[in-house]
Each structure stands twice: as structure tokens, then as C-alpha cells.
C-alpha positions in Angstrom: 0.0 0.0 0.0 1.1 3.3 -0.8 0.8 7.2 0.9 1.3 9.9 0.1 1.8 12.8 2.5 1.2 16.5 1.5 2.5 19.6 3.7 3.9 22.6 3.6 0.3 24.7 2.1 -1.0 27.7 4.3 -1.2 31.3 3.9 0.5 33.4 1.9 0.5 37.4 0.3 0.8 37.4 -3.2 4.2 37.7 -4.8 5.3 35.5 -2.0 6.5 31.8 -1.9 6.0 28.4 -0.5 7.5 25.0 -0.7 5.1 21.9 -1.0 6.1 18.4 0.3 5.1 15.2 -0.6 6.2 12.5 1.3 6.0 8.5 -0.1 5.5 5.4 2.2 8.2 3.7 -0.6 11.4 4.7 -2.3 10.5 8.0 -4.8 12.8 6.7 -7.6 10.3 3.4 -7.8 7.6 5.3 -8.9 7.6 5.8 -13.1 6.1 9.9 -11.9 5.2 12.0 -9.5 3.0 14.5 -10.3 1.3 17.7 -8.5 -2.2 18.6 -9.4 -4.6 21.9 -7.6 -8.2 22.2 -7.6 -9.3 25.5 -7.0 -13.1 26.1 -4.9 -15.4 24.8 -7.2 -13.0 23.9 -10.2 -11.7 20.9 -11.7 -8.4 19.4 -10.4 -5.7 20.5 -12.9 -2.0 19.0 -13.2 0.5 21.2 -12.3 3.8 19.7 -12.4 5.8 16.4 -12.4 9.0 14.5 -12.5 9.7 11.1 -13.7 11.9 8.4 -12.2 14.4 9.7 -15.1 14.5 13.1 -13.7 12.6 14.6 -16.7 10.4 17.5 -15.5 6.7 19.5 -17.2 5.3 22.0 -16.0 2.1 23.6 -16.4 2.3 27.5 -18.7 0.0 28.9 -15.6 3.0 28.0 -13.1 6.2 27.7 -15.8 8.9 30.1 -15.0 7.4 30.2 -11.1 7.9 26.8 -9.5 10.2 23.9 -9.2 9.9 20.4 -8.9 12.6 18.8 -7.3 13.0 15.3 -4.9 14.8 14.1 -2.3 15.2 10.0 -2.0 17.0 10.4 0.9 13.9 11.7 2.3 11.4 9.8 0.0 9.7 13.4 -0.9 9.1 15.2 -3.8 8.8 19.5 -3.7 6.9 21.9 -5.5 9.0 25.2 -4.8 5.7 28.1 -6.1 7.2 31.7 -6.1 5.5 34.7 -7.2 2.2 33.6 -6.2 -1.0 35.2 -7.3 -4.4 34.8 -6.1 -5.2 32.4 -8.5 -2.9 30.3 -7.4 -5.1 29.7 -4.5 -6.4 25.5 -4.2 -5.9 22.4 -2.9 -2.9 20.5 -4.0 -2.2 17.1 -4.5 0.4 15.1 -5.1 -0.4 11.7 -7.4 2.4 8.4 -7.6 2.8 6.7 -10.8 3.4 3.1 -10.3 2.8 1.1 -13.5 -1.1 0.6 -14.3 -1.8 2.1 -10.1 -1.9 5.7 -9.6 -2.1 6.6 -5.8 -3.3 10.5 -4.4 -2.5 12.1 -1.1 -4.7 13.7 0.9 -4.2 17.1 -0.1 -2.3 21.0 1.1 -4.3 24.1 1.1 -2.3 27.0 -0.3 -4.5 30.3 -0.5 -3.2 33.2 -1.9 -5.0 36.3 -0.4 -3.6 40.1 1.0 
């Protein structure tokens, strides 16, 4: 069985920054990807950024240029450094494992953008 642990979400002014954490119950480099996705209040959940067991990284145009995805095996955990947030950057975020045909979800970080 797999988890995933999200942390690091709260509340922040715009322009400033926050580092998500998403910690695995197995090694990180097992998993094919590890994605982030955000669902806003009343919005779809939308992907956000990932990084494969490779090391490739994709980023979503809404957050390119403003956030890193990085991991850490040592530490089993994958981050999602955001800077410059803006109000819309305000949701939920998740964290989703890749693992051949399974795909496993955490429970969710809220990040809310507001002055």
C-alpha cells in the first residue's frame, strides 16, 4: 500500500512563496512519476507539475517560470517550490504516484493566496 503525504500549504500574500512536500510510504525513484495537481473552490483538479523516475520535469504555462519540482530519495519526498504567487494560485494541492497501471493520491495541502 502506498501514501502519500502532503504539507507545507497555508497562507501566503501574493508575490510571495511556499515549498510543498510530498512524502512517499516507498522509495521515490520506484515510482515511473510523481505528479502535483490543484483544484481551485469549485473547479476541476488540474495538473501542475511532475518529475519522472528519469529526472525529466513538465510544467504547467500557468506555473512555468514560477515553480520547481525537485526530490529528495533520501527523504522519500518530492517539492513543488511556487514563487510569485497570485491569487489564483489559491487550491488544494495534490500530489499523485505513478506506479505502472496504479496511480495513488494524497490527501491534499491548502495554499491560499490572499492580501
Amino acid at each position: 500500500q502506498v501514501q502519500l503525504v502532503e504539507s507545507g500549504g497555508g497562507l501566503v500574500q501574493p508575490g510571495g512563496s511556499l515549498t510543498l512536500s510530498c512524502a512517499a510510504s516507498r522509495n521515490i525513484f520506484s515510482f515511473d512519476e510523481v505528479a502535483w495537481y490543484r483544484q481551485p473552490p469549485g473547479k476541476q483538479r488540474d495538473f501542475v507539475a511532475s518529475i519522472t523516475s528519469h529526472g525529466s520535469t513538465n510544467y504547467a504555462d500557468s506555473i512555468k517560470g514560477r515553480s520547481t519540482i525537485s526530490r529528495n530519495n533520501g527523504r522519500s519526498t518530492v517539492y513543488l517550490q511556487m514563487n510569485s504567487l497570485k491569487p489564483e494560485d489559491t487550491a488544494v494541492y495534490y500530489c499523485k504516484a505513478a506506479l505502472g497501471s496504479h496511480y495513488y493520491w494524497g490527501q491534499g495541502t491548502q495554499v491560499t493566496v490572499t492580501s
